[in-house]
Each structure stands twice: as structure tokens, then as C-alpha cells.
Steps between C-alpha positions, in 0.01 A plus 500: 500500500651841414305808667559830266393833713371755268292805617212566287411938520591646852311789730688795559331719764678789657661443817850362412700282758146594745351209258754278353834584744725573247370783264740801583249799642075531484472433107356254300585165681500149334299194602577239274204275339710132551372207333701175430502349183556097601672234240304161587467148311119615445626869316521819585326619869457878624447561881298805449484746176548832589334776283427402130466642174133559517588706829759690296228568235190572702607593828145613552337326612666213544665675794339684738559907454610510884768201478614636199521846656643465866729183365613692197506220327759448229355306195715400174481204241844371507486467877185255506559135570400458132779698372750413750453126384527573177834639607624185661473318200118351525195493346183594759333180345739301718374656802284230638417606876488828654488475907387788662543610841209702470306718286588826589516762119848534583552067500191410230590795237647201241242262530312598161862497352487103553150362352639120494640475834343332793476750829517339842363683765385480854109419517504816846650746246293400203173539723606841599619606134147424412304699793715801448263609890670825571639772314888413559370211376374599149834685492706205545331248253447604149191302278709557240800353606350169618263385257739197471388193579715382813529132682425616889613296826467456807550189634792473769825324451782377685668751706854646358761641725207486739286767269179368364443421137233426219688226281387314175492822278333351164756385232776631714861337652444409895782744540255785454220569794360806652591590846178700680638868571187667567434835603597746250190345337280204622630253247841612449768187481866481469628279223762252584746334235777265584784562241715183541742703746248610787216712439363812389179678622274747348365731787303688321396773737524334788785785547607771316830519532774212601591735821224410621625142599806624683617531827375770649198556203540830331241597210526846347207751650256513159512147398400406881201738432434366220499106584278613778222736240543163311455203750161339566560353784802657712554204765494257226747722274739524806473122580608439146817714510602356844451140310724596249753643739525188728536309149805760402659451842467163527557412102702730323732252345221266373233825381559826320232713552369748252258761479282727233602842625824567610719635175828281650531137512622359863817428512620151391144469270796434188548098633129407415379795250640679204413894479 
């Protein structure tokens, strides 16, 4: 299995290192869009899309006005999972599974972009894609963006590193599961994939940034704001990110963590993904 990292459009509100950490004064900072691109027996596999083209050419309203607004969101064809495939040297047709952590416009952009692919999903985030009950809500999940058919679950699996799973993912490798993370939204799932040489896991939004897992936790000011404006459930959303933190501690040499948001990759990401 060889996991590429590609970032697929990005959100550049102002705020500098106050949102990201690293962005030099209070201007336009950078929160990466990270998806994986995954080479398996059974083809090509994204975890997560990012924006797409039809985002790039119809922003409205296949994004919400106030997303696109307060996130600044930065939308361009060659940076969609479509194009940056292309780039590696595939066709999209060999894209045969797209996992999603959730369904958040910033996560479910490419979907359209991938008509013969087969979506797996958690059945909780599905449910509450579909009810769209508050107005953060209707925000969050875009019609347009999910009117692809998706394969839901939510059956429980064996335990991993002590984490909960939901296993048998249709037409997929045993070496790919979700992991629960929920919080951030109701549904929302890490994705785990063992490489050959330990394992990687997609976080999704359990965190924001990889700081957040260190010893003491530090989190720059506006993306803690902003985790919390997003969360559904904060006790859940803060169990999650201890989860992951006792897995870090206790498993750094056999898991490399990864997350949609922060622009950097944590250090020693290289053994088990290329950038």
C-alpha cells in the first residue's frame, strides 16, 4: 500500500500564526484541505476529496455564502483531487473507493468529480447529512455535493489500539476501517490504513492541528474557536482528541497520525506517506 498526501483547495482566513501557528503576522493564514490518495490491489482509494471542480465553477451555491466568506475559501482546478491525480500519473477512472471521514463542504467538495467510485460512510453521519436540523447544519452539508450514492455503516468491529472501529468496508482490503472520532460532527470517523511498516491514520477533524497531541497541548487561539463554533457535541469532540493522544503517546512508532487542517505534516509522516 503506498499512501500519496495531496491537498485538494485550502481556506485562507485572516489571522496568520492565530490560526495555523506558522503564518508570519494577522494575514491570510493557510489550512490545508489533506486528502490521501491510497495505491491498493482493488485500485485507486481517496480518504476524503477536498473541494472539486464543480465547487471551483459554481461556488454558489454549492457552498454556503458564509463558509465561503469567513473561511475565505481558496478554490482552483489544478488543486482538486481530480487534477492532482491526474498529476500523479492516473486516470480518475481508477479511483474505486473514496472513504470519508465525514461530509463536511470542505471534505465532500470532489465527490461529483468521481461518478464511478463507491463512497463508504458512517450510517450516524449519513443520517445527519440528510436532516441538515439546524442552521450550522445546512451550512455544513451541501445537497449538491452529496447526491452520490454512498455504502453507510455502522456496525462495530474489533477494537484497534484499544479505539473502536466499523470494519468490513464493501470491496475494500481489511487494512482499511473507520475509527469512531465523533464530535466535530455526530458521525465523524477516523480512517485507519496499515501500510506494511506500521500504520497511518486519517483524523480528519478530530484535531486541527498535530500540536494538539503534544505534551503540554497547545492549539493556536482562532482554530480553537473555531473547532468549538464547529463541534456538535463538545464532550464527545474532546473525548476523541484525548483518544487520539493516549494512542500518540502510547504508539508513535507503530501510527502516524494525520490531519485535514494543519498546512505542515508531523514530523517523521515521510516513513509511511509521500508529500
Amino acid at each position: 500500500m503506498r499512501i500519496h498526501v495531496i491537498e485538494c483547495g485550502s481556506m485562507r482566513p485572516y489571522g496568520g500564526r492565530l490560526w495555523d501557528g506558522a503564518t508570519p503576522g494577522i494575514g491570510p493564514a493557510h489550512l490545508a484541505c489533506r486528502c490521501l490518495l491510497v495505491e491498493t490491489d482493488e485500485g485507486l482509494v481517496l480518504v476524503d476529496t477536498g473541494f472539486g471542480l464543480d465547487d471551483v465553477n459554481r461556488p454558489v451555491p454549492r457552498l454556503s455564502r458564509a463558509f465561503l466568506v469567513a473561511d475565505r475559501i481558496h478554490l482552483e482546478a489544478d488543486e482538486t483531487a481530480i487534477s492532482r491525480i491526474r498529476s500523479l500519473g492516473f486516470s480518475p477512472s481508477d479511483v474505486r473507493h473514496i472513504v470519508m471521514t465525514h461530509l463536511d463542504f470542505d471534505h465532500a467538495g470532489g465527490l461529483t468529480d468521481f461518478p464511478g467510485a463507491r463512497v463508504h460512510v458512517s450510517a450516524t453521519e449519513a443520517a445527519a447529512s440528510r436532516a441538515r436540523a439546524t442552521p450550522k447544519a445546512r451550512g455544513r452539508y451541501r445537497p449538491a455535493q452529496l447526491a452520490h450514492p454512498m455504502r453507510e455503516y455502522d456496525a462495530p468491529g474489533e477494537p484497534w489500539f484499544g479505539l473502536p472501529t466499523l470494519r468490513g468496508l464493501d470491496g475494500l482490503p481489511e487494512s482499511i476501517f473507520f475509527v469512531p472520532l465523533p464530535g466535530h460532527t455526530a458521525g465523524h470517523c477516523g480512517v485507519a490504513l496499515n501500510t506494511g511498516d506500521g500504520w497511518v491514520l486519517h483524523a480528519g477533524d478530530a484535531i486541527f492541528m498535530h500540536t494538539e497531541l503534544d505534551e503540554p497541548l497547545r492549539m493556536p487561539p482562532l482554530a480553537s474557536t473555531y473547532a468549538n463554533f464547529m463541534q456538535v457535541d463538545r464532550e464527545a469532540r474532546l473525548e476523541s482528541r484525548d483518544l487520539l493522544r493516549t494512542l500518540r503517546r502510547d504508539h508513535e512508532e507503530d501510527v502516524t497520525i494525520l490531519c485535514t487542517h494543519d498546512p505542515a505534516l508531523p514530523p517523521g509522516a515521510g516513513r509511511r506517506v509521500s508529500a
